[in-house]
mmCIF file of the N, C-alpha and C atoms, coordinates in Angstrom:
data_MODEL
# 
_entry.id   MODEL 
# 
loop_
_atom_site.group_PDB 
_atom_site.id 
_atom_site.type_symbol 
_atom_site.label_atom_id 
_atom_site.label_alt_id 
_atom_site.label_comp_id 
_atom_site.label_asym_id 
_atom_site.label_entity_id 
_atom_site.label_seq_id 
_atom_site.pdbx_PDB_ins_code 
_atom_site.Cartn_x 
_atom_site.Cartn_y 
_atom_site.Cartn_z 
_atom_site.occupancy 
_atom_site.B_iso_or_equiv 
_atom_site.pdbx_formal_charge 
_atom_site.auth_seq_id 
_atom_site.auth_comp_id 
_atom_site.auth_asym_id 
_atom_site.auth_atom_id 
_atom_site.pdbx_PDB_model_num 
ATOM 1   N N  . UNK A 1 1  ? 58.686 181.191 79.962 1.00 0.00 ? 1  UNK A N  1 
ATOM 2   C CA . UNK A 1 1  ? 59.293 179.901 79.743 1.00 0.00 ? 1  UNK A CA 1 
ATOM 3   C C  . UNK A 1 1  ? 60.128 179.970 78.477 1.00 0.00 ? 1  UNK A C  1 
ATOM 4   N N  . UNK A 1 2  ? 61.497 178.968 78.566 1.00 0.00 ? 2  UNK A N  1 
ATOM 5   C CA . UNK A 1 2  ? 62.402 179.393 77.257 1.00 0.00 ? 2  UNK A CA 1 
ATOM 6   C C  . UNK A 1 2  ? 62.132 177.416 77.107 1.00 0.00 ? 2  UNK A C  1 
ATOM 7   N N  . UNK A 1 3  ? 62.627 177.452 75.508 1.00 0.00 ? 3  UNK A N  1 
ATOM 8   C CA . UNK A 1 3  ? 62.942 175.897 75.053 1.00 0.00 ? 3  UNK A CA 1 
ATOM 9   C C  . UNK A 1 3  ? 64.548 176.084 75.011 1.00 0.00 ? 3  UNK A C  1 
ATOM 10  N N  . UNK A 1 4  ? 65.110 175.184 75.576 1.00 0.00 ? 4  UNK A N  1 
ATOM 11  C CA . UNK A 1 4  ? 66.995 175.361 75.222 1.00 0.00 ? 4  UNK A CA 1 
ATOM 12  C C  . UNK A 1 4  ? 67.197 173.798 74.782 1.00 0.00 ? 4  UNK A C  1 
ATOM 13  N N  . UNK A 1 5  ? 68.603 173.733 73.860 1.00 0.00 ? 5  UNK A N  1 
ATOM 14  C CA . UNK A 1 5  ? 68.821 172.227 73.468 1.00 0.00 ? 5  UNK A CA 1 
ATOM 15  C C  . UNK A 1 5  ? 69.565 172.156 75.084 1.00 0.00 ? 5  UNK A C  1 
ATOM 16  N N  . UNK A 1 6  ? 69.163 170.428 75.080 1.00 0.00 ? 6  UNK A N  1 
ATOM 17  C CA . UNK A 1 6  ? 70.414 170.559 76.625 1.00 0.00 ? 6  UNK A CA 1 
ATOM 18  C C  . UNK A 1 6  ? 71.156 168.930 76.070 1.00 0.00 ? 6  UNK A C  1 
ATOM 19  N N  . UNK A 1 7  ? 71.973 168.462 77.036 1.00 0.00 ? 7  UNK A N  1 
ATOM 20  C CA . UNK A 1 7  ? 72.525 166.889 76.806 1.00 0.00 ? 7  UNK A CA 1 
ATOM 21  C C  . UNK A 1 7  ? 71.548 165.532 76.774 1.00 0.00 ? 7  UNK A C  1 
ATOM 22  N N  . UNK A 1 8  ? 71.796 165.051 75.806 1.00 0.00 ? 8  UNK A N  1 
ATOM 23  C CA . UNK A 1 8  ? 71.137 163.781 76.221 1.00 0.00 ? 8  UNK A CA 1 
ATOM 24  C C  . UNK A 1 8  ? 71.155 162.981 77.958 1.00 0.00 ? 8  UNK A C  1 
ATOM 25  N N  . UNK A 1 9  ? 71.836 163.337 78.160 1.00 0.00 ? 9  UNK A N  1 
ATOM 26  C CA . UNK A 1 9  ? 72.322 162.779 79.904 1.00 0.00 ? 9  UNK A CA 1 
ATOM 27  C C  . UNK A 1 9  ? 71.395 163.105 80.665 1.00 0.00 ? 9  UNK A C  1 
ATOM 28  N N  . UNK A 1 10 ? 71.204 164.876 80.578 1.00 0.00 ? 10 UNK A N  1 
ATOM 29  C CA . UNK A 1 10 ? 70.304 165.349 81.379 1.00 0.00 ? 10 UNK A CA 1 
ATOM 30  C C  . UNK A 1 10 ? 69.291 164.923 81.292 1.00 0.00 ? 10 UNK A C  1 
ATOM 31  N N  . UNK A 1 11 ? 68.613 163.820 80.577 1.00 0.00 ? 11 UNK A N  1 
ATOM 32  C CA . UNK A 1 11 ? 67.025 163.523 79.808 1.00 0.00 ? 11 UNK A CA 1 
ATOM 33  C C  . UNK A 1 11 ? 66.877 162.269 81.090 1.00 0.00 ? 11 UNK A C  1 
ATOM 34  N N  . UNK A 1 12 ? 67.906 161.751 81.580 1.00 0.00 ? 12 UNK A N  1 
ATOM 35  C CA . UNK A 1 12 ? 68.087 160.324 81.751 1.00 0.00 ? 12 UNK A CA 1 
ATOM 36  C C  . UNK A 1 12 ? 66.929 159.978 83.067 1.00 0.00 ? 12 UNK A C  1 
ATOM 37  N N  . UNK A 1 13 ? 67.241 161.030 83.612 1.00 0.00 ? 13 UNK A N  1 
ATOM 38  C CA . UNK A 1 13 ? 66.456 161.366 85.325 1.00 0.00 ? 13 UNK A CA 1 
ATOM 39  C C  . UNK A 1 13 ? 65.072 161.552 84.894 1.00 0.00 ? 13 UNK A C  1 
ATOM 40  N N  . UNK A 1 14 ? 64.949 161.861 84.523 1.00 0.00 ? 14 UNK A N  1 
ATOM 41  C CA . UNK A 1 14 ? 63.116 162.251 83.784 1.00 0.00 ? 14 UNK A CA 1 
ATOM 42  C C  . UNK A 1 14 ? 62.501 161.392 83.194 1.00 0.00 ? 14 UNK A C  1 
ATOM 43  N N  . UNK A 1 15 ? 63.474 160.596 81.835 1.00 0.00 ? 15 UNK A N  1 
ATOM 44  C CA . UNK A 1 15 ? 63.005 159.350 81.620 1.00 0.00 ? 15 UNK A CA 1 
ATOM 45  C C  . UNK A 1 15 ? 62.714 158.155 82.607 1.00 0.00 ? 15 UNK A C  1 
ATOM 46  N N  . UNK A 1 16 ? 64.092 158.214 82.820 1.00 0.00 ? 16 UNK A N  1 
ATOM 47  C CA . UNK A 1 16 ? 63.774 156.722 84.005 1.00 0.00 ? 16 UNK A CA 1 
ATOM 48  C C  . UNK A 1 16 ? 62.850 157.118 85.207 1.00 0.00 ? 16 UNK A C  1 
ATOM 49  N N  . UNK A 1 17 ? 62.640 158.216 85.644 1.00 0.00 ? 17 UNK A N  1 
ATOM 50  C CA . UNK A 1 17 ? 61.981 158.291 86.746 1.00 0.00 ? 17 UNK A CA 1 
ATOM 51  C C  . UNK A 1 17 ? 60.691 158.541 86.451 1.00 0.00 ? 17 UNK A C  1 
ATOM 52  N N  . UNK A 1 18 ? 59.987 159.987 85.364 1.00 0.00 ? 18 UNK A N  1 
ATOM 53  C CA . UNK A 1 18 ? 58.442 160.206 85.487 1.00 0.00 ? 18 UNK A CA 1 
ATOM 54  C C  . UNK A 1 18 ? 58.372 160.236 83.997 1.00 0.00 ? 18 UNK A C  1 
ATOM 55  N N  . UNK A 1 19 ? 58.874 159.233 83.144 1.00 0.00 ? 19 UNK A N  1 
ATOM 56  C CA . UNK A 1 19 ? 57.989 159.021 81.988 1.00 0.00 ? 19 UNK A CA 1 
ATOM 57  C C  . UNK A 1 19 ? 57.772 157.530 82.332 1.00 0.00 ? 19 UNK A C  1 
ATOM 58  N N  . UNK A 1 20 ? 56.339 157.239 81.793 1.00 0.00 ? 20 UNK A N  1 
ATOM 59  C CA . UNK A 1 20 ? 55.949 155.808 81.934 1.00 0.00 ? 20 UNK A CA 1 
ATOM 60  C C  . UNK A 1 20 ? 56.011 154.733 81.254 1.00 0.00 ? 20 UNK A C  1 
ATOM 61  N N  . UNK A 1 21 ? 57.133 154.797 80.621 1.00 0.00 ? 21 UNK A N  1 
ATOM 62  C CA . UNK A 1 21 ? 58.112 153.613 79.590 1.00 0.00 ? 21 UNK A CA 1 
ATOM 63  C C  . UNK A 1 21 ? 59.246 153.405 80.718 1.00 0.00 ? 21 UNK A C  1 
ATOM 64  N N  . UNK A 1 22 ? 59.721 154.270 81.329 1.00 0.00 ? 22 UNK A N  1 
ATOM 65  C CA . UNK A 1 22 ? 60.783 153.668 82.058 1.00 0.00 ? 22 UNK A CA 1 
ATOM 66  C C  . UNK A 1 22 ? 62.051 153.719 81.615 1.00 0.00 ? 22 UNK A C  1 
ATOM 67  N N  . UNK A 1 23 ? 62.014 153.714 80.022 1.00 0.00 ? 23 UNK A N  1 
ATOM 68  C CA . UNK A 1 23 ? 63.106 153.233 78.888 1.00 0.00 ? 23 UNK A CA 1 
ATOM 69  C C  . UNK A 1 23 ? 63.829 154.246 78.394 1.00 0.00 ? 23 UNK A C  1 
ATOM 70  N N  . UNK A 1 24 ? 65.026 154.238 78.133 1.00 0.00 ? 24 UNK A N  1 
ATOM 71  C CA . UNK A 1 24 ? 65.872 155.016 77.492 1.00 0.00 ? 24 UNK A CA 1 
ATOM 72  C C  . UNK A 1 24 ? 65.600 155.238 75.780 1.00 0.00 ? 24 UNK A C  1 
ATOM 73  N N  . UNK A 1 25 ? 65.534 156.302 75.075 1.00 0.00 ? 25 UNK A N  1 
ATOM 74  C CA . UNK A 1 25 ? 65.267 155.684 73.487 1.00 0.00 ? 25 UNK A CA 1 
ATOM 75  C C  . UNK A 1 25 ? 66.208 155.925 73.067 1.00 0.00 ? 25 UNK A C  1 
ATOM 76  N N  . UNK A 1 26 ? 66.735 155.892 71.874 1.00 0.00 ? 26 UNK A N  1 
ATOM 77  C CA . UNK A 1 26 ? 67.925 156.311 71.033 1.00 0.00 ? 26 UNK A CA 1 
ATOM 78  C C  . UNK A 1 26 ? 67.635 158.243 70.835 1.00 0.00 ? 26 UNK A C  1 
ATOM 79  N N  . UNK A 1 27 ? 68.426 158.645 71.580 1.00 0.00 ? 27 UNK A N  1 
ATOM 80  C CA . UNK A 1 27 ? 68.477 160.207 71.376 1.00 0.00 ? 27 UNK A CA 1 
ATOM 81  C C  . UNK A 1 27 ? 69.262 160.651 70.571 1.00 0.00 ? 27 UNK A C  1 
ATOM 82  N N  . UNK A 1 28 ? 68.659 161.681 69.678 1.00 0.00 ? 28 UNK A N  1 
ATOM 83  C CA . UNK A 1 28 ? 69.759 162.444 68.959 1.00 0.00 ? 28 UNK A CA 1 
ATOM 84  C C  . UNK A 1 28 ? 69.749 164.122 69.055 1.00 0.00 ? 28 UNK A C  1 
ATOM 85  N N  . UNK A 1 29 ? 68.417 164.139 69.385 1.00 0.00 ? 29 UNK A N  1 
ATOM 86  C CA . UNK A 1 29 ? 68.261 165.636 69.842 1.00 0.00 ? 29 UNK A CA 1 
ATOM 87  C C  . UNK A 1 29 ? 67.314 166.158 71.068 1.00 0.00 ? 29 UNK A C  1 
ATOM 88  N N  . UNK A 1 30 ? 67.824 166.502 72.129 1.00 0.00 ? 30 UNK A N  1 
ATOM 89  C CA . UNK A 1 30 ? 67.282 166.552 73.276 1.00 0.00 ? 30 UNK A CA 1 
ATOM 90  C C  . UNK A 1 30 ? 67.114 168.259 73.791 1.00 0.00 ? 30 UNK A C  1 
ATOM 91  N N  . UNK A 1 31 ? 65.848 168.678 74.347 1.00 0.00 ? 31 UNK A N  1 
ATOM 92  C CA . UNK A 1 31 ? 65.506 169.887 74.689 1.00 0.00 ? 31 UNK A CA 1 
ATOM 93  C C  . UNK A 1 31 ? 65.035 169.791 76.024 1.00 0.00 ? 31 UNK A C  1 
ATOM 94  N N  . UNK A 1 32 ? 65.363 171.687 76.652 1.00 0.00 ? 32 UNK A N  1 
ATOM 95  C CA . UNK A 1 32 ? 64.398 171.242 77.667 1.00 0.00 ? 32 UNK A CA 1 
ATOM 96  C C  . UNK A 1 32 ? 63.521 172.281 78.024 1.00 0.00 ? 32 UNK A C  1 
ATOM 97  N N  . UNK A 1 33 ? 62.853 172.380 78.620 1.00 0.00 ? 33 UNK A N  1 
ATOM 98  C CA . UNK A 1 33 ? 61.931 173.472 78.752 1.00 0.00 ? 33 UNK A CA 1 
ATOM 99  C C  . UNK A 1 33 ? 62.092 174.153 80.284 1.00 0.00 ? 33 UNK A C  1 
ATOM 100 N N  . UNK A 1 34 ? 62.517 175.125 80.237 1.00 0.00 ? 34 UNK A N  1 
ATOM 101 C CA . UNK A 1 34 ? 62.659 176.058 81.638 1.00 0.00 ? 34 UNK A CA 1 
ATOM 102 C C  . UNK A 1 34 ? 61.696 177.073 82.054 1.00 0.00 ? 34 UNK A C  1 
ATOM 103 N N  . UNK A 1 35 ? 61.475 177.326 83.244 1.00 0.00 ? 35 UNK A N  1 
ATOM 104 C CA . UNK A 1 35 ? 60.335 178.263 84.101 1.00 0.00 ? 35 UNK A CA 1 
ATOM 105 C C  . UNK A 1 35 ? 61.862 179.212 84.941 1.00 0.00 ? 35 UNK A C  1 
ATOM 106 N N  . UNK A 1 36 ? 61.848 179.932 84.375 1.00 0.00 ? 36 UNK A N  1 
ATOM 107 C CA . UNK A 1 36 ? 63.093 180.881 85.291 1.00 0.00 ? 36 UNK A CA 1 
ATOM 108 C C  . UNK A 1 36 ? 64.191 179.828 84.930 1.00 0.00 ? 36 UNK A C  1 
ATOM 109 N N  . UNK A 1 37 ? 65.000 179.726 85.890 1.00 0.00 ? 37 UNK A N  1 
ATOM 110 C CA . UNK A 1 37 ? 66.149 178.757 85.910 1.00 0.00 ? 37 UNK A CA 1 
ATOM 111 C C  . UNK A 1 37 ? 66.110 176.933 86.359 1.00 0.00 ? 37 UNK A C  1 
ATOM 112 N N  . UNK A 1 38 ? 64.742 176.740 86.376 1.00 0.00 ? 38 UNK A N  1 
ATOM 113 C CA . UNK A 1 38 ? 63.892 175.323 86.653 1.00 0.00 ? 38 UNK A CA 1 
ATOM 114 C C  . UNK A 1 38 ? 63.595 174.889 85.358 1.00 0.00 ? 38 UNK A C  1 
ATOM 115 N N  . UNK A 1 39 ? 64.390 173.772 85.254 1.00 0.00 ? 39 UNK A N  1 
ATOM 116 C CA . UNK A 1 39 ? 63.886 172.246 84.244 1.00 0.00 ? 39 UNK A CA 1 
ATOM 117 C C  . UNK A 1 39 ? 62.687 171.805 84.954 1.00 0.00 ? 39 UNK A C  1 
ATOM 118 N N  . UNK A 1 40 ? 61.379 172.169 83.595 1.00 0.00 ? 40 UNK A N  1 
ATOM 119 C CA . UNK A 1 40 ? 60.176 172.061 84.222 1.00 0.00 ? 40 UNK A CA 1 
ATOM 120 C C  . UNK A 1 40 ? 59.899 171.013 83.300 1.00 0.00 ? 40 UNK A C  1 
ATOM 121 N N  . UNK A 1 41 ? 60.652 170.527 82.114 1.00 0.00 ? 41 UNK A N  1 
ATOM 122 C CA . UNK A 1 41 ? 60.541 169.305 80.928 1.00 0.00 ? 41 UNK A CA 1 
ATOM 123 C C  . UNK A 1 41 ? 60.797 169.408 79.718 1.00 0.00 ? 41 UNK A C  1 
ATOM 124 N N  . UNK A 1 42 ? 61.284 168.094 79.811 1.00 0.00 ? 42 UNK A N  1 
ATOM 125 C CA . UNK A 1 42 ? 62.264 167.769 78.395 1.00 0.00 ? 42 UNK A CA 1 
ATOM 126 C C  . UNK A 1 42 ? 61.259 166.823 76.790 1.00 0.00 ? 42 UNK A C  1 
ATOM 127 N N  . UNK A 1 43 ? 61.717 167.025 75.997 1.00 0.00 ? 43 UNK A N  1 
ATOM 128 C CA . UNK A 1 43 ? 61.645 166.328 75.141 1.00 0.00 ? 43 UNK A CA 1 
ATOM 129 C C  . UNK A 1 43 ? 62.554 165.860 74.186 1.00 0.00 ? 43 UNK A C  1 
ATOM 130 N N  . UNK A 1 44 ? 62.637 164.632 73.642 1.00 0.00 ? 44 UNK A N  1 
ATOM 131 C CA . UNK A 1 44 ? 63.630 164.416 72.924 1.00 0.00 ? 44 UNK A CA 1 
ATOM 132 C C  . UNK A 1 44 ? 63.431 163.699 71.314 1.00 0.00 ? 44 UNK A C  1 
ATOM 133 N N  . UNK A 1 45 ? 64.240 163.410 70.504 1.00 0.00 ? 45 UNK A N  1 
ATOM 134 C CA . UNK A 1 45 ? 64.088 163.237 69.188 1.00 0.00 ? 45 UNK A CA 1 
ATOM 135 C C  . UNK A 1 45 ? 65.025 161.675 69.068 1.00 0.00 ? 45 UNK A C  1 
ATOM 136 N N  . UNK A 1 46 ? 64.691 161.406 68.384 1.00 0.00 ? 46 UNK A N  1 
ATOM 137 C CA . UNK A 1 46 ? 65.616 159.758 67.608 1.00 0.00 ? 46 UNK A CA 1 
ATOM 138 C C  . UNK A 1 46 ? 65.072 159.521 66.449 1.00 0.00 ? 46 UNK A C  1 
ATOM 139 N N  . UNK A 1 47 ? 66.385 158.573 65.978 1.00 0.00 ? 47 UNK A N  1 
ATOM 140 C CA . UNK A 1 47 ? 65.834 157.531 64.788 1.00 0.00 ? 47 UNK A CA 1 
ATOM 141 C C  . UNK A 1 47 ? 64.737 156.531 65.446 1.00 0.00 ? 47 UNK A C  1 
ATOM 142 N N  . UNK A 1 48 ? 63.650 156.545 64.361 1.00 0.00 ? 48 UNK A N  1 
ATOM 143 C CA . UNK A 1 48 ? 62.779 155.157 64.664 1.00 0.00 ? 48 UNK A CA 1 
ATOM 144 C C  . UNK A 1 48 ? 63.288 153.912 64.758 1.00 0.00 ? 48 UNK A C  1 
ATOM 145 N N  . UNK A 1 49 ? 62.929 153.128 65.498 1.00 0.00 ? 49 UNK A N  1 
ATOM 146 C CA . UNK A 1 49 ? 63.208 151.491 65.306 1.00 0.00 ? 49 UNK A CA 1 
ATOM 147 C C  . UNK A 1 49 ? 63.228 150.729 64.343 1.00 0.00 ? 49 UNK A C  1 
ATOM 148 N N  . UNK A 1 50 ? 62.450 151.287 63.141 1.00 0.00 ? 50 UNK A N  1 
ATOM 149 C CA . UNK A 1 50 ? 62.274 150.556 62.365 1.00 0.00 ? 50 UNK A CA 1 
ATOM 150 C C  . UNK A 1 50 ? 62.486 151.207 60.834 1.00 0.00 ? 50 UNK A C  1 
ATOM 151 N N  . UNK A 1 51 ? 63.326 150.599 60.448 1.00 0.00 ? 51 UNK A N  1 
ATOM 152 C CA . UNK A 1 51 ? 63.896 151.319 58.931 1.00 0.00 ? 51 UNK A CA 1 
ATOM 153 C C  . UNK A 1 51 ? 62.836 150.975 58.051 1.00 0.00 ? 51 UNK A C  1 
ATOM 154 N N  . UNK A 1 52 ? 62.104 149.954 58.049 1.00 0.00 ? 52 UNK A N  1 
ATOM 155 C CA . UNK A 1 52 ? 60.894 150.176 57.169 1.00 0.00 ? 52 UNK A CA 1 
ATOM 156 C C  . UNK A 1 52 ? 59.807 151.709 57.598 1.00 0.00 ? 52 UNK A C  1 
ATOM 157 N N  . UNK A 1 53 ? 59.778 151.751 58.271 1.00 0.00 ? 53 UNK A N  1 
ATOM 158 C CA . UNK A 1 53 ? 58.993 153.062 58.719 1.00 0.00 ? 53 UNK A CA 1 
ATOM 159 C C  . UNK A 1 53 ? 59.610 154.388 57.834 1.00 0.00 ? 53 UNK A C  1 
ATOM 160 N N  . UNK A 1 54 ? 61.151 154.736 58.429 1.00 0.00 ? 54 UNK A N  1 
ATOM 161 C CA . UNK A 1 54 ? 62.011 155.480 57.678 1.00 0.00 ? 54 UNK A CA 1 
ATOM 162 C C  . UNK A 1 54 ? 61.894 155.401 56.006 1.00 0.00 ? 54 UNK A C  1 
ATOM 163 N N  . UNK A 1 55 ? 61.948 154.278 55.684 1.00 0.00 ? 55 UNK A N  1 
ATOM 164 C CA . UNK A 1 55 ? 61.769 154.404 53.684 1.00 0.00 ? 55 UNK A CA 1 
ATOM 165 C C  . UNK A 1 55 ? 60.311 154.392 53.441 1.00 0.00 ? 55 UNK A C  1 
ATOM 166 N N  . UNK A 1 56 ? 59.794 154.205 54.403 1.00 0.00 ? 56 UNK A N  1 
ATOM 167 C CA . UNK A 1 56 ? 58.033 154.538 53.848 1.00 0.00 ? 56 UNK A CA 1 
ATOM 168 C C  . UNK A 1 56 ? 57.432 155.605 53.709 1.00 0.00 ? 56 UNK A C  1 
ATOM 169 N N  . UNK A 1 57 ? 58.445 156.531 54.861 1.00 0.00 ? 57 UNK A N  1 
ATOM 170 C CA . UNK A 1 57 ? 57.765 157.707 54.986 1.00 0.00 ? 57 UNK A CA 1 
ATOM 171 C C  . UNK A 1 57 ? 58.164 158.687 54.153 1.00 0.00 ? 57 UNK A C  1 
ATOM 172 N N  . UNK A 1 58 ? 59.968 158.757 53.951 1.00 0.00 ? 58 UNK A N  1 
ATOM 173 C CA . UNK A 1 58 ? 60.566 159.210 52.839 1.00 0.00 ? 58 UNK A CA 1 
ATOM 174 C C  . UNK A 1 58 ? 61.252 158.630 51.900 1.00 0.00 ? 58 UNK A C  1 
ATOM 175 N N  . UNK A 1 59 ? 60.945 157.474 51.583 1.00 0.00 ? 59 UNK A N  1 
ATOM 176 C CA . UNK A 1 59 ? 61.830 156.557 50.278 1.00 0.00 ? 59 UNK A CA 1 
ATOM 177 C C  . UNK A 1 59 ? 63.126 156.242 50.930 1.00 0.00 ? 59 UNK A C  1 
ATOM 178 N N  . UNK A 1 60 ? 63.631 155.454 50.354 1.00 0.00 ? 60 UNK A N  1 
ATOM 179 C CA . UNK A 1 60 ? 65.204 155.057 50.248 1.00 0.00 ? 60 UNK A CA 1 
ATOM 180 C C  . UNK A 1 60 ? 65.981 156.035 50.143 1.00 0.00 ? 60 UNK A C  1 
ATOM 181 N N  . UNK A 1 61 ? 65.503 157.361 49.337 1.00 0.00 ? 61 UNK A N  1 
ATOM 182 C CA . UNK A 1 61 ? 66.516 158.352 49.139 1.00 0.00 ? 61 UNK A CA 1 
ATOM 183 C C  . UNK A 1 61 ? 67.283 159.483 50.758 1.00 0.00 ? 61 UNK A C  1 
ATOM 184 N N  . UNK A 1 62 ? 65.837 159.249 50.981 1.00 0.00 ? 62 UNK A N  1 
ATOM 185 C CA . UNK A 1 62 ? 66.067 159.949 52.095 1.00 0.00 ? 62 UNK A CA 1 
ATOM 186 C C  . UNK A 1 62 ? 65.700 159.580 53.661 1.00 0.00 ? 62 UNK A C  1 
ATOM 187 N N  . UNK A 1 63 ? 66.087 158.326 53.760 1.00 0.00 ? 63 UNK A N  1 
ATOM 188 C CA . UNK A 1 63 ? 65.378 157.298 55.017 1.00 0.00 ? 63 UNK A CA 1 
ATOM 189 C C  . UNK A 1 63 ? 66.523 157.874 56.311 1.00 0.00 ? 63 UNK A C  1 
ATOM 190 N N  . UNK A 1 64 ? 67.712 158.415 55.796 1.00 0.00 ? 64 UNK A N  1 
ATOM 191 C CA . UNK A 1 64 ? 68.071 158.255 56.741 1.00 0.00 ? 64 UNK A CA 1 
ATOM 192 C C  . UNK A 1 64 ? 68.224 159.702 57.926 1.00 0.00 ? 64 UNK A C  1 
ATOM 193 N N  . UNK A 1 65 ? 67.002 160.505 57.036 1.00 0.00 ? 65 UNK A N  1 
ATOM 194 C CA . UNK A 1 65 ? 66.612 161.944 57.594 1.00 0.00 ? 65 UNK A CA 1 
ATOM 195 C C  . UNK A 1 65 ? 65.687 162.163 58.783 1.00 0.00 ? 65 UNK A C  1 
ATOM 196 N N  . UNK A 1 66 ? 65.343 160.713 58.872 1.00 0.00 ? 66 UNK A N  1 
ATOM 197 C CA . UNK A 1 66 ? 63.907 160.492 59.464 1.00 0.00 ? 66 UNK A CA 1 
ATOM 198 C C  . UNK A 1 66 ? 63.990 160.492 61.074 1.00 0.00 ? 66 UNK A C  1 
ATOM 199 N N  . UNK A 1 67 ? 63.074 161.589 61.943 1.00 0.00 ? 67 UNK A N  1 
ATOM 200 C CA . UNK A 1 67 ? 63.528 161.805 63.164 1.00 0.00 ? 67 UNK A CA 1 
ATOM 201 C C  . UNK A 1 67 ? 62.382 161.659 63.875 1.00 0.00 ? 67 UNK A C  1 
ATOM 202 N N  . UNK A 1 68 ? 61.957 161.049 65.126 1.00 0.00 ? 68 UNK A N  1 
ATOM 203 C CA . UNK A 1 68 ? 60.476 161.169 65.401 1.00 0.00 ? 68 UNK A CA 1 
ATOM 204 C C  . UNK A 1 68 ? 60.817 161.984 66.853 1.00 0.00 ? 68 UNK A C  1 
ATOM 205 N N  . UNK A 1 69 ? 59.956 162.549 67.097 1.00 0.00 ? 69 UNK A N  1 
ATOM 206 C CA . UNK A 1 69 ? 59.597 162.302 68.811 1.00 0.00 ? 69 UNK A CA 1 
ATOM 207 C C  . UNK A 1 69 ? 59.823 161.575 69.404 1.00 0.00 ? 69 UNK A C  1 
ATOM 208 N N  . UNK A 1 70 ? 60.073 160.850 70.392 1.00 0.00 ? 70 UNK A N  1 
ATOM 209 C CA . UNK A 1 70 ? 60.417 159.717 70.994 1.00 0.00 ? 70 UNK A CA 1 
ATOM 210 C C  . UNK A 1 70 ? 60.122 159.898 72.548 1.00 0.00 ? 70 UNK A C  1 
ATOM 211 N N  . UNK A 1 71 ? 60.143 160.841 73.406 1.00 0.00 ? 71 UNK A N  1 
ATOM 212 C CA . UNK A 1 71 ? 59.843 161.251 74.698 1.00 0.00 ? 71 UNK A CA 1 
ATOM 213 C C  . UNK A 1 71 ? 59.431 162.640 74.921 1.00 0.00 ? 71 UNK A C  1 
ATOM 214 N N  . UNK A 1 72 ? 58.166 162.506 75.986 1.00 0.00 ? 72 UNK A N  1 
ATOM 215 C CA . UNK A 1 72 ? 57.888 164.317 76.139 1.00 0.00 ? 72 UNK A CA 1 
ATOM 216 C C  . UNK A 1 72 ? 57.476 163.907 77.423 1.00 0.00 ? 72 UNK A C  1 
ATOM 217 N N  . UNK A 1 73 ? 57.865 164.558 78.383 1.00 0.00 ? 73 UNK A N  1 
ATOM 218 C CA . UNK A 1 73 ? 57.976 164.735 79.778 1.00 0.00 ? 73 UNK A CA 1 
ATOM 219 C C  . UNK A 1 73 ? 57.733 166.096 80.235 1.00 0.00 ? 73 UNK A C  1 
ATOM 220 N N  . UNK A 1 74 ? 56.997 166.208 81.539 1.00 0.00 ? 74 UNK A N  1 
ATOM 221 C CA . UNK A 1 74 ? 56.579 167.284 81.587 1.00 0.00 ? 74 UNK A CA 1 
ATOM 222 C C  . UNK A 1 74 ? 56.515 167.405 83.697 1.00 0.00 ? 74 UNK A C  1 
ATOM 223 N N  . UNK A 1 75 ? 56.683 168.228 84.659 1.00 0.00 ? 75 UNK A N  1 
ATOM 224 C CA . UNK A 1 75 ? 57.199 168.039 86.116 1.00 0.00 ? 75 UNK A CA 1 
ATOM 225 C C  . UNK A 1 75 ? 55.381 167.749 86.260 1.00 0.00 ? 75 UNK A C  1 
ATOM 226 N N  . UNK A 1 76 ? 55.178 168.947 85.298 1.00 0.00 ? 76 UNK A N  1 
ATOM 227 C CA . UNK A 1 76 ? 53.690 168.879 86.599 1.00 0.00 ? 76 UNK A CA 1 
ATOM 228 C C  . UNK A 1 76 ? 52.707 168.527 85.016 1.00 0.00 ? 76 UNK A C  1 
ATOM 229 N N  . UNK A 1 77 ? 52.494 167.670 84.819 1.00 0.00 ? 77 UNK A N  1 
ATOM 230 C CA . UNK A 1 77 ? 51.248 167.655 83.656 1.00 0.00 ? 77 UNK A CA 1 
ATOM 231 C C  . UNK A 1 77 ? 49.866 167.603 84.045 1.00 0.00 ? 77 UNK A C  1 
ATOM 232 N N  . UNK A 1 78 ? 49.519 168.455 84.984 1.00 0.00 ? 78 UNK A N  1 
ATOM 233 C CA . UNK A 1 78 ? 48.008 168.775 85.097 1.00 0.00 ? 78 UNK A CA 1 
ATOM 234 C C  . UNK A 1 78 ? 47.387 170.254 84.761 1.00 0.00 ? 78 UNK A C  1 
ATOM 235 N N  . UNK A 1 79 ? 46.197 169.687 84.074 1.00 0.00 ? 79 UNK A N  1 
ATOM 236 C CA . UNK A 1 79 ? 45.543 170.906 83.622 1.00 0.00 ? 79 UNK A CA 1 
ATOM 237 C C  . UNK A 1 79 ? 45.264 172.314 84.369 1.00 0.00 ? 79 UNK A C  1 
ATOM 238 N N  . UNK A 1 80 ? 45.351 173.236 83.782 1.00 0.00 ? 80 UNK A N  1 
ATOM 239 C CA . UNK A 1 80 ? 44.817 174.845 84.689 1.00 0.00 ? 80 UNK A CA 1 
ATOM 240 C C  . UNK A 1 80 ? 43.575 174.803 85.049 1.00 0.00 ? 80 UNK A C  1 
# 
């Protein structure tokens, strides 16, 4: 299995369809995870919602560095 960056676009089908928010988040950095040449799942990165979160975690100086997780999707998420 490789991790590759891919488009935010490509995230869109995975989100809306088998993550269970339904919801689009603010993406800024989107990956995906491949089995051979199969998108087997993505994850993606954003700014938080909330700028108090951002200066809490790193001050004012540097709030606007602040990147969370935001979606992790996966085809088959059951255990071995």
């Amino acid at each position: 299995m490789k991790v590759l960056p891919i488009k935010s676009e490509e995230t869109y089908p995975w989100i809306l369809k088998k993550h269970y928010s339904k919801r689009l988040p603010s993406i800024s950095y989107a990956f995906g995870l491949y089995d051979e040449s199969e998108l087997v799942g993505i994850v993606t990165y954003g700014i938080p919602a909330s700028n108090n979160l951002c200066e809490g975690i790193c001050g004012k100086e540097y709030k606007e560095f602040v990147i969370e997780l935001n979606r992790l999707c996966l085809l088959n998420n059951k255990p071995n």
